[in-house]
KOLNUSE-641638 format. One record per residue (C-alpha): residue in one letter; x, y, z; residue number from 1. Coordinates in nm, 4 decimals. Each point is the difference from the previous one (the first is absolute). Layout:
N
<r code="A" X="X" Y="Y" Z="Z" pos="NUM"/>
...
//
This chain:
229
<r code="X" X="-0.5129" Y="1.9048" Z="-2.0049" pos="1"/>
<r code="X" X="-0.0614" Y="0.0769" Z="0.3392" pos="2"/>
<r code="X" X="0.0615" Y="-0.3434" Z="0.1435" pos="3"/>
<r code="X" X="0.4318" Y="-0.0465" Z="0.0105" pos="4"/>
<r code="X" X="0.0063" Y="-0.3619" Z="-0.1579" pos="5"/>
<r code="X" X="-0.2163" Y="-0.3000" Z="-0.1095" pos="6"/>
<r code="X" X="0.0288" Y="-0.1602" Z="0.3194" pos="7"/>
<r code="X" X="-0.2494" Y="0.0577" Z="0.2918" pos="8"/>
<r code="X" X="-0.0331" Y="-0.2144" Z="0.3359" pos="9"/>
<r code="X" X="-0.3845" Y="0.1859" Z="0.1601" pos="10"/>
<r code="X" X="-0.0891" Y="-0.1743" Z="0.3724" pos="11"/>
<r code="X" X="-0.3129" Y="0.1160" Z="0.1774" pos="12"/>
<r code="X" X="-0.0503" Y="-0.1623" Z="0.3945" pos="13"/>
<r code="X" X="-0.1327" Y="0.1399" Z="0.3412" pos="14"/>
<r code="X" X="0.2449" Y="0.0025" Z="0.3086" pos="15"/>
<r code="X" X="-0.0843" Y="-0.0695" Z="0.3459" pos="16"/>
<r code="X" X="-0.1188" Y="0.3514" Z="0.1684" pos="17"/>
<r code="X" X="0.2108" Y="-0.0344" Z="0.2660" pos="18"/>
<r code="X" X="0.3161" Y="-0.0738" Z="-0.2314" pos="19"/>
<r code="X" X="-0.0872" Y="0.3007" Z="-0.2232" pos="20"/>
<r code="X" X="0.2191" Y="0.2645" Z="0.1638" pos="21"/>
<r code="X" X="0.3110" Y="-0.2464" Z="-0.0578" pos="22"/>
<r code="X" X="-0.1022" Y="-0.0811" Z="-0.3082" pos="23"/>
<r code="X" X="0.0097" Y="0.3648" Z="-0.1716" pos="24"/>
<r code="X" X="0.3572" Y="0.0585" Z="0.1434" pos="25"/>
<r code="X" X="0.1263" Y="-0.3439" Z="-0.1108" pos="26"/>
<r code="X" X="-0.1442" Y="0.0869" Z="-0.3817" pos="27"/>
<r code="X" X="0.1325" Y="0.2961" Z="0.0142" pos="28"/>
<r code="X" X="0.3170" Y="-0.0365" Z="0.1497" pos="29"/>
<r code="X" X="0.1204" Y="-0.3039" Z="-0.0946" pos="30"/>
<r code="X" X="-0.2319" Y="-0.2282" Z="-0.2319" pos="31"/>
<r code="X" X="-0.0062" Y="0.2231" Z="-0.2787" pos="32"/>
<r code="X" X="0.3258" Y="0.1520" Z="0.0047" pos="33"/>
<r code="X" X="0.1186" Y="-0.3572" Z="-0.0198" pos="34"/>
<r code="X" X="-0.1913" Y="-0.1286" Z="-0.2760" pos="35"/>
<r code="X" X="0.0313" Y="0.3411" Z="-0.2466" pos="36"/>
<r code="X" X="0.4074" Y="-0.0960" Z="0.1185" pos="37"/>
<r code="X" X="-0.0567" Y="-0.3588" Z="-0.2117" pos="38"/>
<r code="X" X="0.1188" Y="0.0126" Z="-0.3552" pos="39"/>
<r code="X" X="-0.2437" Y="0.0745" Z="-0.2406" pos="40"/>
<r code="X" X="-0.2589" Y="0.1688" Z="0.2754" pos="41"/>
<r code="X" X="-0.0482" Y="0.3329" Z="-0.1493" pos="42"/>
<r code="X" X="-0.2442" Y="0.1328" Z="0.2698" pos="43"/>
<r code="X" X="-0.2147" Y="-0.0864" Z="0.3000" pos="44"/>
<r code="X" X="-0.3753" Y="0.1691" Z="0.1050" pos="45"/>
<r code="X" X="-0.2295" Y="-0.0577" Z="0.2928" pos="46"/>
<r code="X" X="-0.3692" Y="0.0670" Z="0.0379" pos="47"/>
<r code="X" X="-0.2445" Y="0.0370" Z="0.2769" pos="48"/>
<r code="X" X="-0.4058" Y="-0.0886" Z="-0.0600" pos="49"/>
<r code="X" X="-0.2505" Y="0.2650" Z="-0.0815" pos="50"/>
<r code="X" X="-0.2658" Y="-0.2323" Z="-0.1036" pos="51"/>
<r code="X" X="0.0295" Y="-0.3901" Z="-0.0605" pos="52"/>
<r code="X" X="0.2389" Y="-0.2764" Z="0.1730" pos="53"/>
<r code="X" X="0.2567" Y="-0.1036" Z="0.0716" pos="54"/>
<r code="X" X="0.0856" Y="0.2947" Z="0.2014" pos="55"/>
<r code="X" X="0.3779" Y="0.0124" Z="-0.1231" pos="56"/>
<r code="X" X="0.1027" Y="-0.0022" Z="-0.3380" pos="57"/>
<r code="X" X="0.3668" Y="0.0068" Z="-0.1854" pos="58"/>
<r code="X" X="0.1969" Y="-0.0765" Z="-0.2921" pos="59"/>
<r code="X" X="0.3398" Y="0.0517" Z="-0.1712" pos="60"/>
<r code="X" X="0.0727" Y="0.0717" Z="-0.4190" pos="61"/>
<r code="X" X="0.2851" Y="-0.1960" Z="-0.0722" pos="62"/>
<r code="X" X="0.1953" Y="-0.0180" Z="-0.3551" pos="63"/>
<r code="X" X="-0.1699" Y="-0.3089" Z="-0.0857" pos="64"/>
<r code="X" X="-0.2406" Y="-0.2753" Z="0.1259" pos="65"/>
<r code="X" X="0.3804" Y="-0.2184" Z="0.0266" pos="66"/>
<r code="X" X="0.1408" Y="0.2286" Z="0.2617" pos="67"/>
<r code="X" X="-0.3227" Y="-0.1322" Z="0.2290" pos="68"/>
<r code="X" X="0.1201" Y="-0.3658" Z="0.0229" pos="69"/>
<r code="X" X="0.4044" Y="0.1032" Z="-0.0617" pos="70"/>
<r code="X" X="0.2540" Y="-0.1692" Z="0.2724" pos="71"/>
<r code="X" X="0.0301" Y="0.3092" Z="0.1731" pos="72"/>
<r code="X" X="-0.3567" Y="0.0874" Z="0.0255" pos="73"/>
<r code="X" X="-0.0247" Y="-0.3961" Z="0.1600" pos="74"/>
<r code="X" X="0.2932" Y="0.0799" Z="0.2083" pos="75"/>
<r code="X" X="-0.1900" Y="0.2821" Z="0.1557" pos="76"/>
<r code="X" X="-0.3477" Y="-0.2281" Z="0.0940" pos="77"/>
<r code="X" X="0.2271" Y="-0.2898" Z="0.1450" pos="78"/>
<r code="X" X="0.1929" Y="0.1654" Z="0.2257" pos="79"/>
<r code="X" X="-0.2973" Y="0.2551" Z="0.1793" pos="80"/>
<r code="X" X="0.1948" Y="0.2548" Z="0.2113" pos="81"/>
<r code="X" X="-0.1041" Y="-0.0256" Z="0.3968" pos="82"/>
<r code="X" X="-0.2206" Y="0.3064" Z="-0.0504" pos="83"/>
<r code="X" X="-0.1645" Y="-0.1612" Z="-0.2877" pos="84"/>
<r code="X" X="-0.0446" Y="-0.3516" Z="0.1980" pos="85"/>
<r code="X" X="-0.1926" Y="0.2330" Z="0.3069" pos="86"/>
<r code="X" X="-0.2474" Y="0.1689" Z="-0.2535" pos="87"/>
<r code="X" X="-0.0698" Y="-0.2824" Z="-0.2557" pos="88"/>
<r code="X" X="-0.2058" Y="-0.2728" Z="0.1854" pos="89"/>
<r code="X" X="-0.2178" Y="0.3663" Z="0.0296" pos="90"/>
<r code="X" X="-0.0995" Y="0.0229" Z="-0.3582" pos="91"/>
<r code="X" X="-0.3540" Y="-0.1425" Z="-0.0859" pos="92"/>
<r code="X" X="-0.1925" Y="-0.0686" Z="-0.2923" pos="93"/>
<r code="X" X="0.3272" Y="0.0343" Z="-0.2191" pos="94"/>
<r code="X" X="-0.0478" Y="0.0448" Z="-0.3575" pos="95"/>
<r code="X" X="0.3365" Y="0.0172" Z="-0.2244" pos="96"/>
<r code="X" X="-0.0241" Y="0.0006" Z="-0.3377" pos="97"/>
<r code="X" X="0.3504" Y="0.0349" Z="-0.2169" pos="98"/>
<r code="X" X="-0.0895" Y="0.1490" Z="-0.3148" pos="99"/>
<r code="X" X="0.1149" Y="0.0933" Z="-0.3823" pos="100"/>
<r code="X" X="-0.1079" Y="0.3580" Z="-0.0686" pos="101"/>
<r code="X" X="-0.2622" Y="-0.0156" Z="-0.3119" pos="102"/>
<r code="X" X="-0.0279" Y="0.3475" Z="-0.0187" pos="103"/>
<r code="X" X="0.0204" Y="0.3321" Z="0.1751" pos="104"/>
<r code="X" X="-0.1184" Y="0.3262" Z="-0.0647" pos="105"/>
<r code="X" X="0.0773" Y="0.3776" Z="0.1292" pos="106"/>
<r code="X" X="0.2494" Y="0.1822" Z="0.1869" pos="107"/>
<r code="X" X="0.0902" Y="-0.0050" Z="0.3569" pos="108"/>
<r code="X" X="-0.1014" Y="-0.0982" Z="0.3340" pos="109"/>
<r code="X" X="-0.3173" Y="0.0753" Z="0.1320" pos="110"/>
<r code="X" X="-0.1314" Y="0.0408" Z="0.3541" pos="111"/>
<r code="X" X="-0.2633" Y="-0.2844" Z="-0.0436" pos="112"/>
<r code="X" X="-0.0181" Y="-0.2769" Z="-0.1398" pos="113"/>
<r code="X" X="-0.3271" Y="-0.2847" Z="-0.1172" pos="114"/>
<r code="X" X="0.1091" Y="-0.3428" Z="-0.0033" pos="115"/>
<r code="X" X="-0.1565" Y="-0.2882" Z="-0.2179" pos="116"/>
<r code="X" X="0.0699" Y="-0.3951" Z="0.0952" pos="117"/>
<r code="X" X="-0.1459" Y="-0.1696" Z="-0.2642" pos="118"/>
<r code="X" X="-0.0609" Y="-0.3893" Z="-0.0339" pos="119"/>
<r code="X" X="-0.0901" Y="-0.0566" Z="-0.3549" pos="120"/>
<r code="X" X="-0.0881" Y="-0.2226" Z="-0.3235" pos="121"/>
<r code="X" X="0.3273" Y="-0.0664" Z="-0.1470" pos="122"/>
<r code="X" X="-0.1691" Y="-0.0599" Z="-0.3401" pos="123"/>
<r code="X" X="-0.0896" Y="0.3895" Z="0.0064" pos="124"/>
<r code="X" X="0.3388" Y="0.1217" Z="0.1104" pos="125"/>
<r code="X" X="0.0755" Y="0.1351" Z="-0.3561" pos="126"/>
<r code="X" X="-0.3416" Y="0.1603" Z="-0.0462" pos="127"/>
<r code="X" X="0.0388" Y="0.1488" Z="0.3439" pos="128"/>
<r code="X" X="0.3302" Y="0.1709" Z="-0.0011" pos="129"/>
<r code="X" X="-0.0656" Y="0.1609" Z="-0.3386" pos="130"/>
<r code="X" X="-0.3496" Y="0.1732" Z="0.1476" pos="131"/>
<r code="X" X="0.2043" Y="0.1204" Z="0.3040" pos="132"/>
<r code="X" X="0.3653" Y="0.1035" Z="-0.1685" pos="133"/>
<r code="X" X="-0.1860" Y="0.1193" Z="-0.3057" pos="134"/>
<r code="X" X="-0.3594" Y="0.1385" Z="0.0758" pos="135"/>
<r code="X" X="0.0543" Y="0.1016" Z="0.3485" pos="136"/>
<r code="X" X="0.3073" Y="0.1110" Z="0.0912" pos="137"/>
<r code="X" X="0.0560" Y="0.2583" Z="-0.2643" pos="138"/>
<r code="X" X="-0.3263" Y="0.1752" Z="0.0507" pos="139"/>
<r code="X" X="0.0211" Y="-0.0780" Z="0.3930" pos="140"/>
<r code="X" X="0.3565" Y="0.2318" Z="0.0866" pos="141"/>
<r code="X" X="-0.1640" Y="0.2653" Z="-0.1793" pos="142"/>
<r code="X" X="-0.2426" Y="0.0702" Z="0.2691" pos="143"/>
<r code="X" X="0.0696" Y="0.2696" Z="0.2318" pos="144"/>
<r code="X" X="0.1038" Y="-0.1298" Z="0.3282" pos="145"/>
<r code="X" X="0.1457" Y="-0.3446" Z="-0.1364" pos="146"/>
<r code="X" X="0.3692" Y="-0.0308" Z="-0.0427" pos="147"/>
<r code="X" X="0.0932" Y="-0.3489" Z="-0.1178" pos="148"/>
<r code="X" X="-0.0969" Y="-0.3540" Z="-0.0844" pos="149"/>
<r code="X" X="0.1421" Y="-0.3388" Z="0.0323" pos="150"/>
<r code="X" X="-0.1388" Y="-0.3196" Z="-0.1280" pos="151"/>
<r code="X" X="0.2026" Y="-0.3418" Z="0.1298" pos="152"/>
<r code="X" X="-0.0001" Y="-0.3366" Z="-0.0645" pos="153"/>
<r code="X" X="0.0383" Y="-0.2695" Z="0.2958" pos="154"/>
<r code="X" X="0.2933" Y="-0.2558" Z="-0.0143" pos="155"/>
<r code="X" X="-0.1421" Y="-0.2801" Z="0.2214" pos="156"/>
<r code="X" X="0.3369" Y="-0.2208" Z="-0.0433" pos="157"/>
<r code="X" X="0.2138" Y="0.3066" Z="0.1629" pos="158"/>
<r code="X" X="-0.2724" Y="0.0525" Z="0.2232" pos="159"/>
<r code="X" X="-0.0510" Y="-0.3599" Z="0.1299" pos="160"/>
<r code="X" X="0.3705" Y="-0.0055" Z="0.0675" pos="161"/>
<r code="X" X="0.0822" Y="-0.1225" Z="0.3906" pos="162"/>
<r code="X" X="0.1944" Y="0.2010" Z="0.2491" pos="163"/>
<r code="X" X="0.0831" Y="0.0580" Z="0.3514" pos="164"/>
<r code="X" X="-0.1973" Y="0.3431" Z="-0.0276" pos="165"/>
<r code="X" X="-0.3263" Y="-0.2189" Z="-0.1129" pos="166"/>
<r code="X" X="0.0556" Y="-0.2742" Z="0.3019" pos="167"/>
<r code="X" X="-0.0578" Y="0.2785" Z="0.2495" pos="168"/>
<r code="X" X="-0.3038" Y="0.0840" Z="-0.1451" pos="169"/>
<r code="X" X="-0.3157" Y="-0.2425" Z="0.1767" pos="170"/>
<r code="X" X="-0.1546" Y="-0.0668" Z="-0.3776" pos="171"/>
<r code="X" X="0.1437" Y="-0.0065" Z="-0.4046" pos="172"/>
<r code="X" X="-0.0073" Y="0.3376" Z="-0.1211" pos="173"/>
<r code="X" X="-0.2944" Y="0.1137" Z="-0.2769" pos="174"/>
<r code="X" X="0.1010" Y="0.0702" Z="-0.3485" pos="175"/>
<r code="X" X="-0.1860" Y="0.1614" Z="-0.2217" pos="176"/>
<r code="X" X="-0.0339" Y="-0.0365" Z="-0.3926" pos="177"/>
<r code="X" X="-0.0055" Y="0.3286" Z="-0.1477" pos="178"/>
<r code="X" X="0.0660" Y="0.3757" Z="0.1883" pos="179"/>
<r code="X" X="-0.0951" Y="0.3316" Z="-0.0728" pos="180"/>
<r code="X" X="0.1564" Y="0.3184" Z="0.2203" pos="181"/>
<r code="X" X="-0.1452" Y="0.3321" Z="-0.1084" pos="182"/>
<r code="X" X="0.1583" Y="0.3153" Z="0.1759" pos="183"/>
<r code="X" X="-0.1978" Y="0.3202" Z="0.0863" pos="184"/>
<r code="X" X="0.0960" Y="0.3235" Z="0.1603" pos="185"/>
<r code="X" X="-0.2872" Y="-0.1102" Z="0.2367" pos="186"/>
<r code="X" X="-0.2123" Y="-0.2598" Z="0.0767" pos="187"/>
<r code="X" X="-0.3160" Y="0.1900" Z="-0.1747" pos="188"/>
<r code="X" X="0.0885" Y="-0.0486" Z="-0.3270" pos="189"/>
<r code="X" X="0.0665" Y="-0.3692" Z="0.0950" pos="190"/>
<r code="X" X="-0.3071" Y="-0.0513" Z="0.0796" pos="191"/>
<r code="X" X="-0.2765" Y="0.0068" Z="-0.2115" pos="192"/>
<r code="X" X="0.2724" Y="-0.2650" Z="-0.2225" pos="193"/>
<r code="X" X="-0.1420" Y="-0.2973" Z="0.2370" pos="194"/>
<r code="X" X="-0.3145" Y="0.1130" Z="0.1095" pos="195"/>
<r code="X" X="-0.2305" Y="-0.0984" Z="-0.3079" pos="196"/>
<r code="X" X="0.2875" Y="0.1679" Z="-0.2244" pos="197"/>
<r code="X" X="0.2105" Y="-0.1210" Z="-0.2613" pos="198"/>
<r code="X" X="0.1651" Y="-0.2519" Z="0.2653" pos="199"/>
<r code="X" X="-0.3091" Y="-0.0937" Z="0.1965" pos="200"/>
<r code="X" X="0.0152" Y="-0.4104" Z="0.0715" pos="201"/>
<r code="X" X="-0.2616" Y="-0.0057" Z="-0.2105" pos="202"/>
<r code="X" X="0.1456" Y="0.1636" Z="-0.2920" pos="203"/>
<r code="X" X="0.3306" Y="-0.2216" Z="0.0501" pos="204"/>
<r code="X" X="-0.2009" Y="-0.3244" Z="-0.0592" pos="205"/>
<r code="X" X="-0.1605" Y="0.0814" Z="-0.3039" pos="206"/>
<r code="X" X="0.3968" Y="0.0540" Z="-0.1500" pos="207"/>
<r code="X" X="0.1515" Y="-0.3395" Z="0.1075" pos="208"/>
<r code="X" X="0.0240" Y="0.0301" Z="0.3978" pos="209"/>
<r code="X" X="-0.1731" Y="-0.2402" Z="0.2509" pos="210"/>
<r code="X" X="0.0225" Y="0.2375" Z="0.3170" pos="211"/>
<r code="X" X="0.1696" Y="0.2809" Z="0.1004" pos="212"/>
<r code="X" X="0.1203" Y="0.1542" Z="0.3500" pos="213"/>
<r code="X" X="0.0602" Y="0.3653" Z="-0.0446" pos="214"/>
<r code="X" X="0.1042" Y="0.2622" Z="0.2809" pos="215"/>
<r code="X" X="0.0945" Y="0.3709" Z="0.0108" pos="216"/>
<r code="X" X="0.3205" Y="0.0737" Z="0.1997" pos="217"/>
<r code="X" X="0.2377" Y="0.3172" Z="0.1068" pos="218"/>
<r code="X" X="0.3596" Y="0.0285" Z="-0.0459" pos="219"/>
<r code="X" X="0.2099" Y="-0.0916" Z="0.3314" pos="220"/>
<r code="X" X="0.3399" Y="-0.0125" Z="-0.0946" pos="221"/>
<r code="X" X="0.2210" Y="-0.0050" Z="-0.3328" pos="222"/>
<r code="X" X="0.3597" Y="-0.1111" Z="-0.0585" pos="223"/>
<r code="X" X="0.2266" Y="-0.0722" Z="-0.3167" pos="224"/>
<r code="X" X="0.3333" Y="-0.1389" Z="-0.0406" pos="225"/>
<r code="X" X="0.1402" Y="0.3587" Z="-0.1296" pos="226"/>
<r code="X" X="-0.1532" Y="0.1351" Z="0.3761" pos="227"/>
<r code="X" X="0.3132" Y="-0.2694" Z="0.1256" pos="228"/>
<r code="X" X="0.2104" Y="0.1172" Z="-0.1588" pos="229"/>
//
């Protein structure tokens, strides 16, 4: 499958305009290079906005949902680097959601991604997952211009855990329920998806969510523990 494990930690915020510049080196440099260096962090990807907010979005596969609340994962949030301590208090309107991967579909990487944070009706979680992993999915990477899929569930425990990371940050983090990625060559083909298509808000609801914040975004940066090595 085209994600590398069942694990998958996704975090969308904005960052102070005038922090920006220090901000793409840092993730770049040093933020993801150490995290994909953790155990169990397979590999690390950054996005920029095309359409929708936050501005920012990230997130790392990892082998399983365990390696996102492992000691050395911890280790890693309670003891920020000085770097890290400079840019954090910068990051707004965090949402980070750790994950289990539910299903993904495709091959590759592509150049843009579509982003789903769902908050939904638990008592429909079954019903919804089978429409998406079995009715969508299949039909959906067969399209010309789309290149994978990824459905994930929210672990709000892992999530909710506290950190030094968090206590830089000026309110608790966002966490979403459920999470959909779908990867296109190009935003076009992402977009009629959200826009009174098969993943309009709209559409969502009547399947078991409550609301939905979707956004387009373009690939900044990629990294994978194999790249360290």
């Amino acid at each position: 499958m085209p994600l590398l494990g069942k694990g998958v930690a996704a975090i969308w915020h904005n960052v102070a305009s005038n922090v920006q510049d220090d901000y793409n080196h840092w993730h770049c440099y040093e933020h993801v290079p150490e995290r994909v260096g953790i155990q169990g962090f397979l590999r690390g990807r950054r996005y920029v906005a095309i359409q929708g907010a936050p501005e920012f979005f990230h997130f790392y596969e990892t082998e399983t949902i365990a390696t996102l609340t492992s000691q050395a994962y911890l280790e890693r949030l309670n003891n920020p680097t000085p770097w890290t301590c400079r840019v954090g208090p910068a990051l707004k309107d965090n949402n980070r959601t750790l994950s289990q991967v539910i299903a993904s579909e495709g091959k590759g990487i592509g150049a843009a991604i579509l982003t789903i944070r769902i908050s939904a009706a638990h008592n429909r979680e079954k019903e919804f997952f089978s429409w998406v992993s079995g009715e969508i999915f299949p039909t959906l990477v067969s399209q010309p211009g789309i290149i994978a899929a990824h459905l994930m569930k929210g672990d709000h425990s892992a999530s909710d855990t506290k950190t030094e990371e968090k206590a830089m940050r000026e309110k608790p983090d966002e966490i979403a329920d459920w999470i959909i990625f779908i990867e296109g060559i190009e935003v076009a083909p992402l977009d009629p998806l959200w826009n009174d298509g098969v993943f309009s808000e709209s559409t969502l609801i009547q399947h078991g969510a409550r609301a939905a914040d979707m956004g387009t975004y373009r690939l900044h940066f990629a990294l994978s523990s194999e790249d360290l090595e």
